[in-house]
Every structure is written in C-alpha cells, then in structure tokens.
py3Dmol code that shows the C-alpha trace and the ligand (Angstrom):
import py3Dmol

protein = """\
ATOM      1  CA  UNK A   1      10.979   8.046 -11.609  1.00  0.00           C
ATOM      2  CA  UNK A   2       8.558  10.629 -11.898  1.00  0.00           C
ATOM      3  CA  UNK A   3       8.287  13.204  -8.963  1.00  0.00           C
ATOM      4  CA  UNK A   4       5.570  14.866  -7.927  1.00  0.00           C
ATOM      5  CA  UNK A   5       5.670  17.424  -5.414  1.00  0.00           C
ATOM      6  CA  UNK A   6       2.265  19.356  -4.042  1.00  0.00           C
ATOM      7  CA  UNK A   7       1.652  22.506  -1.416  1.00  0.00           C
ATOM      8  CA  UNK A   8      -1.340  20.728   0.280  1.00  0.00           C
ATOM      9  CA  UNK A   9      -2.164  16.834   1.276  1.00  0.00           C
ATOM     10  CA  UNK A  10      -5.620  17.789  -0.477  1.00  0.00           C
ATOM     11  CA  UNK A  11      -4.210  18.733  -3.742  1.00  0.00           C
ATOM     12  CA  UNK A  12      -1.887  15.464  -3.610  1.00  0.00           C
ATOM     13  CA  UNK A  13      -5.009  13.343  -2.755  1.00  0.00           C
ATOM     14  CA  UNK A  14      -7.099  14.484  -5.499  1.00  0.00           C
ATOM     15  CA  UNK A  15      -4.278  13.923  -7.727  1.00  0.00           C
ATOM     16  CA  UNK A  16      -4.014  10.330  -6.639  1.00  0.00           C
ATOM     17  CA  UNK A  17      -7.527   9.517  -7.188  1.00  0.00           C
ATOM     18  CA  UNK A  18      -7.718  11.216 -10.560  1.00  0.00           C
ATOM     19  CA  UNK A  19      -4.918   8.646 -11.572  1.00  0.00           C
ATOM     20  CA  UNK A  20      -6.923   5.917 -10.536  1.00  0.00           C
ATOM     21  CA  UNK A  21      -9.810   7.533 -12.306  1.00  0.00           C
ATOM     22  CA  UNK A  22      -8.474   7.494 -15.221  1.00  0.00           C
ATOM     23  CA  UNK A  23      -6.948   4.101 -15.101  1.00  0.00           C
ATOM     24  CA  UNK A  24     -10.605   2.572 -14.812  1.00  0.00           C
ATOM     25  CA  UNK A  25     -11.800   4.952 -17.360  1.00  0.00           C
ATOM     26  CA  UNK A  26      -9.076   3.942 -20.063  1.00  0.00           C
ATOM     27  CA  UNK A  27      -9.241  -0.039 -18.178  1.00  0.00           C
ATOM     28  CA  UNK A  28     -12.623  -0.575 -16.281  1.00  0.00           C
ATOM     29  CA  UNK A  29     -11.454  -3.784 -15.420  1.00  0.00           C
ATOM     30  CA  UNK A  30      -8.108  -3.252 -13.846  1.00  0.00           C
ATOM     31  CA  UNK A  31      -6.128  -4.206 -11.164  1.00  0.00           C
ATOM     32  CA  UNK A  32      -5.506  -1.836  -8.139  1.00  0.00           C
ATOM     33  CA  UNK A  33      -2.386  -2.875  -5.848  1.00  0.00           C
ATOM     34  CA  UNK A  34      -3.955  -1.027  -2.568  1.00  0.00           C
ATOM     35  CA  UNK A  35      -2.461  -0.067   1.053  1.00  0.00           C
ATOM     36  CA  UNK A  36      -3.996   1.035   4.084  1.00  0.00           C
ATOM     37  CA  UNK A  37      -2.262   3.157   6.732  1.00  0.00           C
ATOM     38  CA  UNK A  38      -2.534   7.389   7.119  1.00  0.00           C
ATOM     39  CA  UNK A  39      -1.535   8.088   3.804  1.00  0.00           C
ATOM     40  CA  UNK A  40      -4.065   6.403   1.732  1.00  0.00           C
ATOM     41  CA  UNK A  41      -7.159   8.067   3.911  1.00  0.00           C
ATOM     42  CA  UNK A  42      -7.451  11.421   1.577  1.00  0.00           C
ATOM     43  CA  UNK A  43      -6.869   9.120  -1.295  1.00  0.00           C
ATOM     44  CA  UNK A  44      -9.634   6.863  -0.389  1.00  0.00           C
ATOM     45  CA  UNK A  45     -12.073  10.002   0.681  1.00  0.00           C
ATOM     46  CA  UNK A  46     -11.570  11.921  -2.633  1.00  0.00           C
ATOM     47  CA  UNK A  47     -12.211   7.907  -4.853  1.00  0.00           C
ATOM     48  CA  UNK A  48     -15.283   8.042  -3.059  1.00  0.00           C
ATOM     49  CA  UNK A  49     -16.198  11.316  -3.756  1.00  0.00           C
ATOM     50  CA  UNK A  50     -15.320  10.844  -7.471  1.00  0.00           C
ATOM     51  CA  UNK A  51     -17.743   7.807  -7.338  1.00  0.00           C
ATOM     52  CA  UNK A  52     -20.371   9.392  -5.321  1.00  0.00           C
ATOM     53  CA  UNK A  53     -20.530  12.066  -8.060  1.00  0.00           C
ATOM     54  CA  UNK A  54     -20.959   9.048 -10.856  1.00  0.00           C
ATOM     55  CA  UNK A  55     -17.319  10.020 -12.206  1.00  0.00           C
ATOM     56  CA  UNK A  56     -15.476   6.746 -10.880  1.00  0.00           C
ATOM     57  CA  UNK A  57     -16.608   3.002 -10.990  1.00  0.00           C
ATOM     58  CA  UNK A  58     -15.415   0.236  -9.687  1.00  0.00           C
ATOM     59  CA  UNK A  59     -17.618  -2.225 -10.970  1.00  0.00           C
ATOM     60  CA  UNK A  60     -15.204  -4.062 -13.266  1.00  0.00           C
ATOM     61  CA  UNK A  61     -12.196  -4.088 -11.133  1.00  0.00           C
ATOM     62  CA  UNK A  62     -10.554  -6.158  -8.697  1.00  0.00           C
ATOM     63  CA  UNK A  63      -8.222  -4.674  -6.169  1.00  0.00           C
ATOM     64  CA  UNK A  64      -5.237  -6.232  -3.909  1.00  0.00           C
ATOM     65  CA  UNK A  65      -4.058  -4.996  -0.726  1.00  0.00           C
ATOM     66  CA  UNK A  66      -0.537  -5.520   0.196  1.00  0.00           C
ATOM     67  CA  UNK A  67      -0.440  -6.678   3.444  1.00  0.00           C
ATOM     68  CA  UNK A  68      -2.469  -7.984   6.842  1.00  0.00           C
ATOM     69  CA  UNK A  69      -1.816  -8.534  10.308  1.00  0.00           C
ATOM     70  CA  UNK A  70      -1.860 -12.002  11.505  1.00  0.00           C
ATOM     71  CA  UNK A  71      -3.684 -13.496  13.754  1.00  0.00           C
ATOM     72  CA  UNK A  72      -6.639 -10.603  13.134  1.00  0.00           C
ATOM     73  CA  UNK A  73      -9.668 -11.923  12.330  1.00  0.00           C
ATOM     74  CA  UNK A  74     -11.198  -9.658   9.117  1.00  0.00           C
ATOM     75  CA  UNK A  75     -13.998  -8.636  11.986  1.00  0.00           C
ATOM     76  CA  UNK A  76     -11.180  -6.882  14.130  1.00  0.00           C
ATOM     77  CA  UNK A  77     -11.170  -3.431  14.398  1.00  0.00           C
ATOM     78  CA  UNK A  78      -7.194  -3.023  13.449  1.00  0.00           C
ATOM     79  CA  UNK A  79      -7.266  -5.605  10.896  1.00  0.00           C
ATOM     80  CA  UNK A  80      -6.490  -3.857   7.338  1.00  0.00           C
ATOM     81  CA  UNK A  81      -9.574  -5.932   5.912  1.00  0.00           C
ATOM     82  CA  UNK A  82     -11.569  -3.722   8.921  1.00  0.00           C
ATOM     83  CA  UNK A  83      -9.763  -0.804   7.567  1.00  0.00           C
ATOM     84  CA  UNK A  84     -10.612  -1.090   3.581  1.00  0.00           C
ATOM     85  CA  UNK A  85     -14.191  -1.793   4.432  1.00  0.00           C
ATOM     86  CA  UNK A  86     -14.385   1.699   6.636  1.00  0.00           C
ATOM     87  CA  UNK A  87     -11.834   3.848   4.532  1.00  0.00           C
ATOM     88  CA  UNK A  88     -13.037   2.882   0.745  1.00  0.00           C
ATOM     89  CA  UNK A  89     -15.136  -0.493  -0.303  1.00  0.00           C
ATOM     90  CA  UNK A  90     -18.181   0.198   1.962  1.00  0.00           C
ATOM     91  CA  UNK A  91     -19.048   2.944  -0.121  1.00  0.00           C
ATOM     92  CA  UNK A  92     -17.780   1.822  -3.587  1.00  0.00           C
ATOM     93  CA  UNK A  93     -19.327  -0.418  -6.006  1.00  0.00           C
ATOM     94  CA  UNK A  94     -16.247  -2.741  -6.216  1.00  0.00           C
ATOM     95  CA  UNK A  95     -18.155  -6.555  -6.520  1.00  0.00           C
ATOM     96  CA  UNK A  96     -17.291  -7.793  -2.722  1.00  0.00           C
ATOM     97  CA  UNK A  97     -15.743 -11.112  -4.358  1.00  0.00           C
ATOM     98  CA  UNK A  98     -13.188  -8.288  -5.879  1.00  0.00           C
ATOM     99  CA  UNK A  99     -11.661  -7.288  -2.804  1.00  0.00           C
ATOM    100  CA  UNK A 100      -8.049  -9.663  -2.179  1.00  0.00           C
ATOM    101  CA  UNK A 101      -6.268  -9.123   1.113  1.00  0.00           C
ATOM    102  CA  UNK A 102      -3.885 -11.982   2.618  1.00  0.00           C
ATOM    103  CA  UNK A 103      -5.368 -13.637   5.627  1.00  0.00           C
ATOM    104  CA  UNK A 104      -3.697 -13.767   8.859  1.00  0.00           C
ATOM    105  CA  UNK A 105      -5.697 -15.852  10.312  1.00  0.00           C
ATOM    106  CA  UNK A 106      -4.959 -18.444   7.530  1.00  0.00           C
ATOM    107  CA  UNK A 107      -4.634 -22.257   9.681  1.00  0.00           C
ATOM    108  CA  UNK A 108      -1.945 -22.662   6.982  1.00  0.00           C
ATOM    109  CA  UNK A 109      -0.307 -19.107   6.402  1.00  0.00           C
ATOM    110  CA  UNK A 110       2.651 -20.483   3.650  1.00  0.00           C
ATOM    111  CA  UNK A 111      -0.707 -21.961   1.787  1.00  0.00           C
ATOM    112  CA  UNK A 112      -2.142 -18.693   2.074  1.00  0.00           C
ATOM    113  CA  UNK A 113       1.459 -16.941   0.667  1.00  0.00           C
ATOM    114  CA  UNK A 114       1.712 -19.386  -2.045  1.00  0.00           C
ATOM    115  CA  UNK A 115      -2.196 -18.887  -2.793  1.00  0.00           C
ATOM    116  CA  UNK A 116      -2.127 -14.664  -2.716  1.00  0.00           C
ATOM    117  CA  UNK A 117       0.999 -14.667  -5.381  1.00  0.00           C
ATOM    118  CA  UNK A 118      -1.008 -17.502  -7.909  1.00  0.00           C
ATOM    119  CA  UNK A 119      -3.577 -14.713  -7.618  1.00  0.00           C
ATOM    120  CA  UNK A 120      -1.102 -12.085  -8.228  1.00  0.00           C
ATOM    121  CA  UNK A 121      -0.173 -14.016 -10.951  1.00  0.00           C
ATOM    122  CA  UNK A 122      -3.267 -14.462 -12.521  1.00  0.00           C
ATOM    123  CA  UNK A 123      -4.138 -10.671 -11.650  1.00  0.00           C
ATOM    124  CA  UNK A 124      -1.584  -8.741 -12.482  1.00  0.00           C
ATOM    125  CA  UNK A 125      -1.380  -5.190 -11.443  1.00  0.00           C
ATOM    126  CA  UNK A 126      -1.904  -2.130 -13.358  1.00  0.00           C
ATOM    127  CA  UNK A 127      -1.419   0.350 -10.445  1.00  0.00           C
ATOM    128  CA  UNK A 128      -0.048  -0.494  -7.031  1.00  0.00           C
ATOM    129  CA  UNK A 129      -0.612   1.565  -4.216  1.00  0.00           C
ATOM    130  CA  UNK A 130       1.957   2.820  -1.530  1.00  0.00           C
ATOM    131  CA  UNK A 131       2.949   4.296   1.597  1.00  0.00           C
ATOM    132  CA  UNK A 132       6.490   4.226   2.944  1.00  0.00           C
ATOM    133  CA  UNK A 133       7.798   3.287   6.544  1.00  0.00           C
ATOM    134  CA  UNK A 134       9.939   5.254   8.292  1.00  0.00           C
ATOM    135  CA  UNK A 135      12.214   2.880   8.247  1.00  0.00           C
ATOM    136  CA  UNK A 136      12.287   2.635   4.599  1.00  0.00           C
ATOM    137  CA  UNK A 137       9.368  -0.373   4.569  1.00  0.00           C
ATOM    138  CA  UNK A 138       7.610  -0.870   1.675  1.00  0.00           C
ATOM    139  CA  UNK A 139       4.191  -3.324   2.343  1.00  0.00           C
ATOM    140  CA  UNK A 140       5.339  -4.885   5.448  1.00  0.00           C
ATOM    141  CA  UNK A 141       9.021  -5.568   3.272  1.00  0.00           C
ATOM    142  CA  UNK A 142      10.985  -4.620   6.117  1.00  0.00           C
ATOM    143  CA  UNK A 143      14.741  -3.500   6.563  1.00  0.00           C
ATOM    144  CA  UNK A 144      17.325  -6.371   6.179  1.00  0.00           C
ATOM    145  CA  UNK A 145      20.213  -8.054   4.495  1.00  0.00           C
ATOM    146  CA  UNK A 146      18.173 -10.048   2.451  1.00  0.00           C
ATOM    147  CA  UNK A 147      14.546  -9.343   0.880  1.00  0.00           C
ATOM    148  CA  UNK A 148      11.711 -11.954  -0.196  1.00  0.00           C
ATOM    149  CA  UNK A 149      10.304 -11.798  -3.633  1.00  0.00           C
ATOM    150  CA  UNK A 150       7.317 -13.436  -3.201  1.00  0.00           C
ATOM    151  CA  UNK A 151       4.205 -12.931   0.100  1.00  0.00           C
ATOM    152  CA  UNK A 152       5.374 -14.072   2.889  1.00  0.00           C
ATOM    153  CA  UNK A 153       5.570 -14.057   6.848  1.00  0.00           C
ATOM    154  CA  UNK A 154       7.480 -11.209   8.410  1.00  0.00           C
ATOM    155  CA  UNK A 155       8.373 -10.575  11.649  1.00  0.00           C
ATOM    156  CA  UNK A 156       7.652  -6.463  12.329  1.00  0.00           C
ATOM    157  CA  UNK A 157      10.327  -4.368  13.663  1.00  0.00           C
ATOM    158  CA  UNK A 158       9.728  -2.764  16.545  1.00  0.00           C
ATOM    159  CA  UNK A 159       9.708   0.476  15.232  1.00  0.00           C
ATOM    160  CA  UNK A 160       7.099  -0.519  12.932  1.00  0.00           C
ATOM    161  CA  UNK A 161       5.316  -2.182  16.346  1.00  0.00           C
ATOM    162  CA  UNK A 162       5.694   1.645  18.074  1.00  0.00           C
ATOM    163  CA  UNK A 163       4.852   3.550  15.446  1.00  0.00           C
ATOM    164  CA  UNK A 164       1.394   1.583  14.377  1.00  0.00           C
ATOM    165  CA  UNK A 165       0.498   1.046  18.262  1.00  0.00           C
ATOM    166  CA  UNK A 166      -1.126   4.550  17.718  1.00  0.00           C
ATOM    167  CA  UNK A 167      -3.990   2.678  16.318  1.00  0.00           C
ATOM    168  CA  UNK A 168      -4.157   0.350  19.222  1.00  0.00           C
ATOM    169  CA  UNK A 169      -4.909   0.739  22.877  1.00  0.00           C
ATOM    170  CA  UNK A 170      -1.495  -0.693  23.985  1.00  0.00           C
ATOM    171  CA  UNK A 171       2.034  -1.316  22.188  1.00  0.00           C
ATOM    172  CA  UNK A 172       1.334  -4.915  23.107  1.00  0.00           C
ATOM    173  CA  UNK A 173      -1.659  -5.500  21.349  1.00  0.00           C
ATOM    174  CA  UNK A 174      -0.250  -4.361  17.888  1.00  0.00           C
ATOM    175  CA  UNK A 175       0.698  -8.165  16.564  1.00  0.00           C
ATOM    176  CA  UNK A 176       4.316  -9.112  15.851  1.00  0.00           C
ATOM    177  CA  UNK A 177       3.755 -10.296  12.675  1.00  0.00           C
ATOM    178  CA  UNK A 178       2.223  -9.697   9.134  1.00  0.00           C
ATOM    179  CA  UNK A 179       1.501 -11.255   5.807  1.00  0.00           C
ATOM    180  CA  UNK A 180       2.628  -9.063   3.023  1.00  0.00           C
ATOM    181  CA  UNK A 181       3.353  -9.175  -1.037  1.00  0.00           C
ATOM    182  CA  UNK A 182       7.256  -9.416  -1.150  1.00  0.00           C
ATOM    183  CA  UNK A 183       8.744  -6.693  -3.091  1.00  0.00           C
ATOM    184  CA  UNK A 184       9.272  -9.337  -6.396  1.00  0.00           C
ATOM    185  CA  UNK A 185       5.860  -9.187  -6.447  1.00  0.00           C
ATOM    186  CA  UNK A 186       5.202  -5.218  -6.027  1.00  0.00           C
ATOM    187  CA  UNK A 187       7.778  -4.785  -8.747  1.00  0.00           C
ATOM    188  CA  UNK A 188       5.787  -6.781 -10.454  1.00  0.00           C
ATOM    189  CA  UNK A 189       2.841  -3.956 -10.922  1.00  0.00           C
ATOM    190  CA  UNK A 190       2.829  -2.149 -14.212  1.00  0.00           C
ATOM    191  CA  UNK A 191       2.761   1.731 -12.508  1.00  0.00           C
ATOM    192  CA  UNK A 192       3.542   2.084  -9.083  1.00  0.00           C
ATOM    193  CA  UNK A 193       2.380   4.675  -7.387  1.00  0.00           C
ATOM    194  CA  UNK A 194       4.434   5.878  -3.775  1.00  0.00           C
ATOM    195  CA  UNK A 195       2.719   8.522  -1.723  1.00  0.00           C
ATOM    196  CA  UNK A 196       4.433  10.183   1.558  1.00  0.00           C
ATOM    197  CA  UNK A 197       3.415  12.604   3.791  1.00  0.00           C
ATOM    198  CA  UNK A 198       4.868  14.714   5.759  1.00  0.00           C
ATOM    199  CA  UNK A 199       8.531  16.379   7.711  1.00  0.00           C
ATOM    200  CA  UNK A 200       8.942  13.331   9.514  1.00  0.00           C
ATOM    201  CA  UNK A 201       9.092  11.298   6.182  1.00  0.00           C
ATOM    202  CA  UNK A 202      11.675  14.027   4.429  1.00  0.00           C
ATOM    203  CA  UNK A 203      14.768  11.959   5.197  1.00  0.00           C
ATOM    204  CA  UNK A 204      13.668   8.601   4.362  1.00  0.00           C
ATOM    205  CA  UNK A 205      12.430   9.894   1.246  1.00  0.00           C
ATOM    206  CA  UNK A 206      15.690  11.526   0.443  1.00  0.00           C
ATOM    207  CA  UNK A 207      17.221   8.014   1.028  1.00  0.00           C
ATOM    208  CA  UNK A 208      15.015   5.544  -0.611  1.00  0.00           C
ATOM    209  CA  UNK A 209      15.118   7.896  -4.033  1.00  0.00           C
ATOM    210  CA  UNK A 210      18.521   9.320  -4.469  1.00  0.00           C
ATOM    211  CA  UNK A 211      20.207   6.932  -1.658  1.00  0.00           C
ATOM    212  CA  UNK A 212      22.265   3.118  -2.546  1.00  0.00           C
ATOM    213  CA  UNK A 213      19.775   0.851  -3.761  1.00  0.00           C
ATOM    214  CA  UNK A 214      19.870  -1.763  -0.688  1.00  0.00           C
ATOM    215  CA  UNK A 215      17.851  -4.296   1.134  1.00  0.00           C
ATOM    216  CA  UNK A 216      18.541  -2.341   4.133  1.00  0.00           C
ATOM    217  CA  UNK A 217      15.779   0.351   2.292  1.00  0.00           C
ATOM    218  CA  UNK A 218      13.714  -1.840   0.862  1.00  0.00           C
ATOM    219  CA  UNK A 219      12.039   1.293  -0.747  1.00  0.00           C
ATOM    220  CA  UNK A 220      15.298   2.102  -2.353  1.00  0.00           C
ATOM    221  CA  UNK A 221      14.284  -1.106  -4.737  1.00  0.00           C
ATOM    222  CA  UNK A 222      11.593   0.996  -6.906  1.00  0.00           C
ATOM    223  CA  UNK A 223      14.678   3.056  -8.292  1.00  0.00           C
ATOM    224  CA  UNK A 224      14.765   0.123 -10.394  1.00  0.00           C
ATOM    225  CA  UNK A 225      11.446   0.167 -11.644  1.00  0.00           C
ATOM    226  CA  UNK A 226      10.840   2.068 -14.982  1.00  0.00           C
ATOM    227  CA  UNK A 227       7.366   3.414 -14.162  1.00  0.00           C
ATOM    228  CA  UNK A 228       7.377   5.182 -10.524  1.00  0.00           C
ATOM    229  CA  UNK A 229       5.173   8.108  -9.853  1.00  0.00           C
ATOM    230  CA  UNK A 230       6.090   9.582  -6.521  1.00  0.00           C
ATOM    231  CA  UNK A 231       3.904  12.555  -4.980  1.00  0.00           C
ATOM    232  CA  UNK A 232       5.270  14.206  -2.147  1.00  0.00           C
ATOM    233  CA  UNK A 233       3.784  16.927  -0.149  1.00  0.00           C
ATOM    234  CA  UNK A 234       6.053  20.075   0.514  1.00  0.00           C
ATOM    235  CA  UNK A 235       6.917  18.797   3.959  1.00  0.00           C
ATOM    236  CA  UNK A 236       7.960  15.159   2.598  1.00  0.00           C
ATOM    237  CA  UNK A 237       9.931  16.549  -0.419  1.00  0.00           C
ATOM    238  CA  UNK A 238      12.092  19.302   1.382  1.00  0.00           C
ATOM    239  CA  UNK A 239      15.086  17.096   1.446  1.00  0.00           C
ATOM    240  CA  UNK A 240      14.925  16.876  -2.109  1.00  0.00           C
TER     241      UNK A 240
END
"""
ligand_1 = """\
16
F6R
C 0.218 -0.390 4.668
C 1.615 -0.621 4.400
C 2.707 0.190 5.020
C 2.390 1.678 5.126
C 3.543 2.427 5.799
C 3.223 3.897 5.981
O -0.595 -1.297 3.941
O 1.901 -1.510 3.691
O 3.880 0.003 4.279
O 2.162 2.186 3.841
O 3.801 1.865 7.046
O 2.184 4.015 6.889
P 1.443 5.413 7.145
O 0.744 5.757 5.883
O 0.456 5.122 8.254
O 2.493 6.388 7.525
"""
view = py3Dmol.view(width=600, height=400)
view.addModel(protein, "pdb")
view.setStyle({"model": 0}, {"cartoon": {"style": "trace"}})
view.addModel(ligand_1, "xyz")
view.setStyle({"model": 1}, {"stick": {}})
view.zoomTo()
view.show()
C-alpha cells in the first residue's frame, strides 16, 4: 500500500485527477471504477478542469460507479446517477452509453446484480475509485460477519442512513437500501485508488490500514490488495 499524505484537499484533488489523467493518456480506453459522495467532488472539479483545458479525454473510456440507492429513479435528485451527471459526465466527453451505474429501480434487482458483475466481467477495471465510511464501508460493503463478493442488495446501517440524510430533507427519506459492487468485485480492479478526508475520518483510517483485516472493516480488505494508493489529507492521516 502506497500512502499518500497532502497539506490541502486541493493539492490531494489535483493529484487524483492527474492519476486518472494519465491512465487515459497511457490507456484512452480504460475502465474507471467511480464513487460519488463528498470526497470525490474536488476530484471530479479538477477532471473537468483538466478536460476543459483539452488535457483529459474521456472519449474512449467507460466508467462504473459502485453503488445506487434503490428505489431512486436516475431522475431523482439524491440518486448517485443524479449525482455523476451534476458532479462530472455533464461536462465530460465520456460517450453517454459509457456511463454503468446499478439500477435501483431494477423490477428484478438480483437480475440487475447478476447483470452489473457480467459487465464487470467483461469490463474490467483499471482504476477504481473510493471513499471510505465511517464505519469502515467500502461502496455500500457494509460492517458484518460475513461480506459478499459479488453486487448485491444491502441493507444500510443506520449510521450510514444519519450520516447521508445530510443530503436529504429528512432522515426518513434517505432509502434503506442500496445496490453496490461487493468487495470480490472491487478487489477485482487493477489499481485502487482510496481517498479520505478529513479529522473525523483519522481513526477509521488508522483501523482499516494498520488494524486486523476483518469483515467487521470491510475497508480493512484492500490490505490485501497489491496495488493500493491511499491519499490522505493532513487531518485524515494524523493517526498515522
Ligand atoms: C459512494 C460510496 C461510499 C462513500 C463513503 C464516503 O459511492 O460508495 O462508500 O465513498 O460513504 O462518503 P463521503 O465521501 O460522503 O464521506
């Protein structure tokens, strides 16, 4: 595991991209494993930029998202298909046939599991995207004795609940449960990529890197992957 540590969210974001960048420069058509969430946003802004200034396409490449909430429609302002759109692929060039995301609103939502990993398959990831839970989440992979490899269903905790009802207008309208790539299949990417944020994260980070590696951190899992890059702002890091 490579560990990255910056002063500034800014200098971490333009780090991010630049990896990305170069990626598509050295592999125009590859595979981005993407999140949404807080973390991503500076990412996301600074891709754009890149591409605004002709130094990033997307023209060639496909890109996956890790997870959705179900029972959002892709129109919905809180769905994460909502979110990509507004945060990066409404001012990219990424071909719109490109963009993968689960769909929650899926009449059969184990078809739709079985159908995102035979695209996984198929698509295999060069670089996958991600943010970490507090509770040690990676996708929507949440704390528990036992983990699924493959997408699947999950029931969110209800500290996941609280702390994405900051995007809603009520606790009760953030939905119960999600569709997400199990963390077989993130494993699966060639380079991951983990990006965290700030004091509140310190401890979790401390535990998912140098902590057991356990189902019960589902982020402790990537210790076992041989190509991690981790960037860290000061804040995240300090545990360290
Ligand atoms: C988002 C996702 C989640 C977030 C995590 C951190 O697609 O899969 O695992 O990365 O909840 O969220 P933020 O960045 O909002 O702190």
């Amino acid at each position: 595991m490579e560990i990255k540590r910056f002063d500034t969210a800014a200098e971490l974001d333009i780090y991010a991209a630049q990896l990305f960048s170069d990626l598509l420069e050295h592999k125009p058509d590859a595979v981005l494993g993407l999140a949404t969430g807080s973390t991503p946003v500076g990412i996301y802004e600074k891709m754009i930029e890149m591409h605004r200034s002709g130094k990033m396409t997307f023209r060639d490449a496909a890109t996956f998202n890790l997870d959705e909430y179900v029972g959002l429609a892709p129109s919905h302002d809180q769905s994460y298909a909502r979110f990509m759109k507004q945060h990066l692929f409404n001012d990219i060039d990424l071909p719109a046939g490109r963009a993968h995301l689960p769909d929650g609103m899926a009449h059969n939502l184990q078809a739709e599991c079985l159908g995102y990993d035979r695209m996984l398959a198929a698509n295999p990831i060069d670089m996958q995207l991600l943010g970490l839970g507090h509770n040690g989440h990676i996708g929507f992979n949440e704390p528990d004795n036992a983990l699924q490899a493959g997408t699947h269903i999950v029931e969110l905790k209800a500290a996941t609940r609280e702390a994405n009802a900051r995007f809603f207008d009520s606790l009760d309208q953030v939905p119960t449960r999600a569709i997400t790539m199990g963390v077989g299949s993130i494993l699966k990417a060639q380079n991951i990529l983990l990006v965290v944020k700030g004091a509140d994260k310190a401890e979790i980070v401390k535990q998912s890197l140098t902590g057991p590696i356990t189902t019960e951190c589902p982020a402790s899992l990537l210790q076992t992957h041989a190509r991690v890059i981790v960037l860290l702002d000061r804040e995240a890091g300090r545990l360290l």
